[in-house]
N, C-alpha and C positions, 0 to 999 in steps of 0.2 A: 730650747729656743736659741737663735742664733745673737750673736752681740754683733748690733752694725761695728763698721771698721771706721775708724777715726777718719783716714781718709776717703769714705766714699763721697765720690761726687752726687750731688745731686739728679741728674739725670741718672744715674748707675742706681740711686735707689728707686726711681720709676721704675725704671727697668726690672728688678727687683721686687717691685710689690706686684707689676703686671703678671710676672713669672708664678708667684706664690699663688697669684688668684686663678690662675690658670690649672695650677695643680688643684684648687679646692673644688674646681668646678666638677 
């Protein structure tokens, strides 16, 4: 599993969960 980064923006982890969900599909 990955460790978020201290500074991820909040939009950057949308973007980020969008991504991940995309690969599960």
């Amino acid at each position: 599993a990955m460790t978020p980064h201290p500074s991820l923006a909040p939009e950057d982890a949308k973007e980020m969960v969008k991504y991940i969900l995309s690969l599960k599909k």
